[in-house]
LOSEMAR-450468 format. One record per residue (C-alpha): residue number from 1; residue in three letters; x, y, z negated. Coordinates in steps of 0.1 Angstrom, whole numbers, plus 5000, padded with zeros to 4 digits. Last residue first. Example, Ala and Ser with C-alpha at 12.3 -4.5 7.8 and 13.67 -1.06 7.14 Angstrom:
REM residues 2
@resi: 2&resn: SER&c1: 5137&c2: 4989&c3: 4929
@resi: 1&resn: ALA&c1: 5123&c2: 4955&c3: 4922
This chain:
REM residues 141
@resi: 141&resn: UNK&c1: 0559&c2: 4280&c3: 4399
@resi: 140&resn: UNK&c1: 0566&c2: 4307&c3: 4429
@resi: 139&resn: UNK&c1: 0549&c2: 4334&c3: 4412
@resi: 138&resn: UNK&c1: 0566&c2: 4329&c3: 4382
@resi: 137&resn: UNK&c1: 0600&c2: 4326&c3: 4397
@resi: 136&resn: UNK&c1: 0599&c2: 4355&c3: 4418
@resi: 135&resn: UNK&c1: 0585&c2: 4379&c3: 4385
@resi: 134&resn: UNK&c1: 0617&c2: 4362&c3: 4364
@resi: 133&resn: UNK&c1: 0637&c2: 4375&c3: 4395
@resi: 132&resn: UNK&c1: 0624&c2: 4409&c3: 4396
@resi: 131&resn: UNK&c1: 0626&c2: 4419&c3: 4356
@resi: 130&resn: UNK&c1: 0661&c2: 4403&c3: 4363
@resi: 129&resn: UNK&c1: 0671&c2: 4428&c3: 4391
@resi: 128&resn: UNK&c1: 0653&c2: 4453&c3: 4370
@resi: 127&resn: UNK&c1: 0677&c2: 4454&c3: 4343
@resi: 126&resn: UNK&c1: 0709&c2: 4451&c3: 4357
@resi: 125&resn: UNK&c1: 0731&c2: 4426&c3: 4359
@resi: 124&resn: UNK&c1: 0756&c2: 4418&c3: 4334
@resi: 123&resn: UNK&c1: 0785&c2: 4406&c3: 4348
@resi: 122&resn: UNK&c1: 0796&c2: 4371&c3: 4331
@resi: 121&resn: UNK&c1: 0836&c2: 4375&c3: 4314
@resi: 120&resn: UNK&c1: 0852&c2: 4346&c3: 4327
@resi: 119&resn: UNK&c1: 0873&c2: 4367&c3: 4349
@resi: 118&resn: UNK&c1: 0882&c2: 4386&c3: 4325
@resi: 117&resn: UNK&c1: 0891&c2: 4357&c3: 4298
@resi: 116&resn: UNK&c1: 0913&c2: 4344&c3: 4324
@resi: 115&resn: UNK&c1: 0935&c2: 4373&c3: 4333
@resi: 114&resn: UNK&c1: 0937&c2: 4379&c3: 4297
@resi: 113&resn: UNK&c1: 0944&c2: 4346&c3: 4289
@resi: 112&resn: UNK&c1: 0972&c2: 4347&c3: 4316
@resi: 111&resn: UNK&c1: 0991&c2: 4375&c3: 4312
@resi: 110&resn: UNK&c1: 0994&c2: 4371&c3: 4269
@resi: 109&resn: UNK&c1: 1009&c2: 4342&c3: 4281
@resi: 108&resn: UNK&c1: 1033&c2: 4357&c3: 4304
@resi: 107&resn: UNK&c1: 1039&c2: 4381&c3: 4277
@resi: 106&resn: UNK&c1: 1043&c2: 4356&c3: 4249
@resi: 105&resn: UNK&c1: 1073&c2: 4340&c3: 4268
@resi: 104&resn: UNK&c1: 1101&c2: 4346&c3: 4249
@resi: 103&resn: UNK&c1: 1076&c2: 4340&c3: 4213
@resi: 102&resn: UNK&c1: 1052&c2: 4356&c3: 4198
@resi: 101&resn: UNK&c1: 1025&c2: 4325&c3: 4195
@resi: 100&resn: UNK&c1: 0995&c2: 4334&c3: 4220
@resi: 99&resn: UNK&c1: 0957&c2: 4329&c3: 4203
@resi: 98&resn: UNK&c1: 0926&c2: 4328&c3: 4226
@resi: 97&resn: UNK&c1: 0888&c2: 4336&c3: 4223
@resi: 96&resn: UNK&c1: 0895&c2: 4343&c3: 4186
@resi: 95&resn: UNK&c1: 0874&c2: 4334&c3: 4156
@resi: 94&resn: UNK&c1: 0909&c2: 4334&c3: 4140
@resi: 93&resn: UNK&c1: 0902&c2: 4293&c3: 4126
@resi: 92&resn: UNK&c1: 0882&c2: 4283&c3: 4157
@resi: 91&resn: UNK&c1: 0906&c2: 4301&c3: 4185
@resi: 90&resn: UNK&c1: 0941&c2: 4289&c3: 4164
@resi: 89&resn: UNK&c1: 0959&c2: 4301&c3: 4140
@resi: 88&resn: UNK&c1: 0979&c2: 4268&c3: 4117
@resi: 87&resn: UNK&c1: 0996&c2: 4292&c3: 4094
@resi: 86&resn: UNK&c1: 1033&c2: 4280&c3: 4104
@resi: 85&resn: UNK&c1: 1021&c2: 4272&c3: 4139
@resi: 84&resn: UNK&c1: 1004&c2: 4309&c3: 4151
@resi: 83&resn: UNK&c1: 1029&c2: 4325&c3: 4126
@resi: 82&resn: UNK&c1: 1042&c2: 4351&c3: 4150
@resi: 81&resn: UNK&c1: 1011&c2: 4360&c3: 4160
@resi: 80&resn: UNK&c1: 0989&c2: 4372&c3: 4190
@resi: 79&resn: UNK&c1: 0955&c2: 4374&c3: 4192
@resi: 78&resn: UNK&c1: 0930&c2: 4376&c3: 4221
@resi: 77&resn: UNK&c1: 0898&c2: 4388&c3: 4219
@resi: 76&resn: UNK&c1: 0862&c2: 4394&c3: 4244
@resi: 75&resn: UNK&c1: 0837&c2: 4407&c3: 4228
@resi: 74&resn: UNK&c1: 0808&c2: 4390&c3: 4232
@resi: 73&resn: UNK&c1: 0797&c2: 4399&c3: 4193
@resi: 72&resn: UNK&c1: 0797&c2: 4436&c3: 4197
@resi: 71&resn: UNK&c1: 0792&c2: 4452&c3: 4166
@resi: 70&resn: UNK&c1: 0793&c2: 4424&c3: 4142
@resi: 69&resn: UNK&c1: 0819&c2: 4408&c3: 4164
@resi: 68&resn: UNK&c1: 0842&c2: 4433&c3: 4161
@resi: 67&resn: UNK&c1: 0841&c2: 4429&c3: 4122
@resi: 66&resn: UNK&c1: 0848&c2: 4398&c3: 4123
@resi: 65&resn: UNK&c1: 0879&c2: 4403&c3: 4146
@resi: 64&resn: UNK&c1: 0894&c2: 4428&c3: 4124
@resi: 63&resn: UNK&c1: 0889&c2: 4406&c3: 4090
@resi: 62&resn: UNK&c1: 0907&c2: 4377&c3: 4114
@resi: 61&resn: UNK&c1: 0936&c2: 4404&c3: 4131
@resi: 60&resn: UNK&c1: 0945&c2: 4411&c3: 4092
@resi: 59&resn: UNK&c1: 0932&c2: 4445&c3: 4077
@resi: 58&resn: UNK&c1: 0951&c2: 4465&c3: 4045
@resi: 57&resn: UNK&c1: 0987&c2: 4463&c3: 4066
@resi: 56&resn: UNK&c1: 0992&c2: 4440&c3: 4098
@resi: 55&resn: UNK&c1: 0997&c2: 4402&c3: 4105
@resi: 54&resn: UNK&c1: 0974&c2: 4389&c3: 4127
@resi: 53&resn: UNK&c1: 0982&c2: 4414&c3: 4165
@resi: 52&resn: UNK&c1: 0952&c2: 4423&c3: 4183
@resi: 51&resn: UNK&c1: 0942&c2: 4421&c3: 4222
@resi: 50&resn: UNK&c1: 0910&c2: 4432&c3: 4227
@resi: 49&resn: UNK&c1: 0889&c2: 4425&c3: 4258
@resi: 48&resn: UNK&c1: 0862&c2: 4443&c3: 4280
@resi: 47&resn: UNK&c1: 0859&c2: 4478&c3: 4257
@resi: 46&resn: UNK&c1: 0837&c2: 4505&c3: 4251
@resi: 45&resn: UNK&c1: 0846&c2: 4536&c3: 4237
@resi: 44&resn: UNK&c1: 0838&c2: 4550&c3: 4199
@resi: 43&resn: UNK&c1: 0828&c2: 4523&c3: 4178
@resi: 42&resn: UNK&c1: 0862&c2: 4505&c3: 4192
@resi: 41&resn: UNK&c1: 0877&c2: 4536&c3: 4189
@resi: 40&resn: UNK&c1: 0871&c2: 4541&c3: 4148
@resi: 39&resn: UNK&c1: 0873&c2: 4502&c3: 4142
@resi: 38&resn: UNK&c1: 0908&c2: 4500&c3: 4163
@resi: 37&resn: UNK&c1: 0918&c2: 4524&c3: 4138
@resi: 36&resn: UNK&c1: 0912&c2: 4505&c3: 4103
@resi: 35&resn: UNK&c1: 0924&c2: 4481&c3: 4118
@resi: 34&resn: UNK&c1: 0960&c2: 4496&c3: 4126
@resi: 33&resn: UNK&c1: 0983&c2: 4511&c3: 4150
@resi: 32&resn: UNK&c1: 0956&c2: 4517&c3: 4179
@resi: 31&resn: UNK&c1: 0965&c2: 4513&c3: 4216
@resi: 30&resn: UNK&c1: 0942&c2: 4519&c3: 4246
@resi: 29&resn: UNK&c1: 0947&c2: 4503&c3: 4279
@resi: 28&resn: UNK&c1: 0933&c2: 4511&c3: 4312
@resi: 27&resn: UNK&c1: 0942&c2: 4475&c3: 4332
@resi: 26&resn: UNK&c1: 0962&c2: 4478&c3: 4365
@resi: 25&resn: UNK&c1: 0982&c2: 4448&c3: 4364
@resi: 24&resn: UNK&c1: 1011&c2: 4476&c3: 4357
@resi: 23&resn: UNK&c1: 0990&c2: 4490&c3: 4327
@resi: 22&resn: UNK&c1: 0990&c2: 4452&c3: 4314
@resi: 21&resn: UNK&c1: 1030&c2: 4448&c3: 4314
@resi: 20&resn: UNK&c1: 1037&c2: 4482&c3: 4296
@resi: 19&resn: UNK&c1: 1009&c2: 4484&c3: 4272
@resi: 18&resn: UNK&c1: 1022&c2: 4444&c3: 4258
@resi: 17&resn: UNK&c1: 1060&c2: 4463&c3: 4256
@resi: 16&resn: UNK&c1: 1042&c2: 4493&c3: 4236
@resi: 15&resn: UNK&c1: 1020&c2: 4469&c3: 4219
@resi: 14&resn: UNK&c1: 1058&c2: 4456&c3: 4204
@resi: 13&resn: UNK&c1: 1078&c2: 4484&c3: 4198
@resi: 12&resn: UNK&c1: 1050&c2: 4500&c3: 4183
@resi: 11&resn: UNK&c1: 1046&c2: 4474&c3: 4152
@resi: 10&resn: UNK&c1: 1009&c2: 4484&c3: 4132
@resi: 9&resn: UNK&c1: 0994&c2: 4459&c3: 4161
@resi: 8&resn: UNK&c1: 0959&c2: 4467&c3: 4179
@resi: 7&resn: UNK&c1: 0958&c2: 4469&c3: 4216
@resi: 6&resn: UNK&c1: 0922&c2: 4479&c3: 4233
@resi: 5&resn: UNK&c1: 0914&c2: 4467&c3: 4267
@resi: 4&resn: UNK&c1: 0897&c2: 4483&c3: 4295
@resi: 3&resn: UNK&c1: 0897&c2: 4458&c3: 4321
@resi: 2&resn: UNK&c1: 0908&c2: 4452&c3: 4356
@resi: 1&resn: UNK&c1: 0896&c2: 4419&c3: 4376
């Protein structure tokens, strides 16, 4: 499954490499250099996943991720750190769906919780379909 996802880290080198690899799985990426900017697109397209960096300037990936969850809280978020063991990140301390340690191999990491989170990701169905099935089931009972 492809997704729009949404790159935050204030280092270009290194969404540019993370932009790189997704894009060729055929996800639609957008990148934002800060917190502060993710915010303004997040409020302003709509994602499936966001991948965010933990250390960056005036808004760390947790504050970022709290505040993503305000607006959407099934947001879908994977952070990546290089301090994942030295500061003890993990999914219930970041609030994050999964957390990669930058490492050699963060990008096949980064691969595989993203291909996994998307494919967890429930499709919503629409409206009426469910209208119609609560319906079925109350005439049935």
């Amino acid at each position: 499954m492809h997704g729009r996802i949404l790159l935050v880290d204030d280092n270009v080198s290194g969404s540019t490499a993370r932009k790189t690899v997704l894009e060729e799985l055929g996800h639609k990426i957008h990148v934002a250099s800060s917190g502060a900017d993710a915010l303004e697109q997040f409020a302003l397209h709509k994602y499936d996943l966001v991948v965010t960096d933990y250390r960056m300037p005036r808004m760390d990936g947790v504050e970022l991720i709290v505040r993503l969850r305000k607006q959407a809280p099934d947001i879908l978020v994977v952070m990546v750190s290089g301090f994942v063991d030295t500061l003890g990140l993990n999914e219930s301390s970041t609030g994050a769906d999964a957390v990669i340690q930058k490492s050699a191999n963060e990008v096949t990491h980064l691969v595989r919780a993203v291909s996994r989170l998307l494919r967890r990701k429930p499709a919503k169905k629409p409206a009426a379909a469910d209208g119609r099935q609560v319906k079925a089931k109350r005439q049935a009972g």
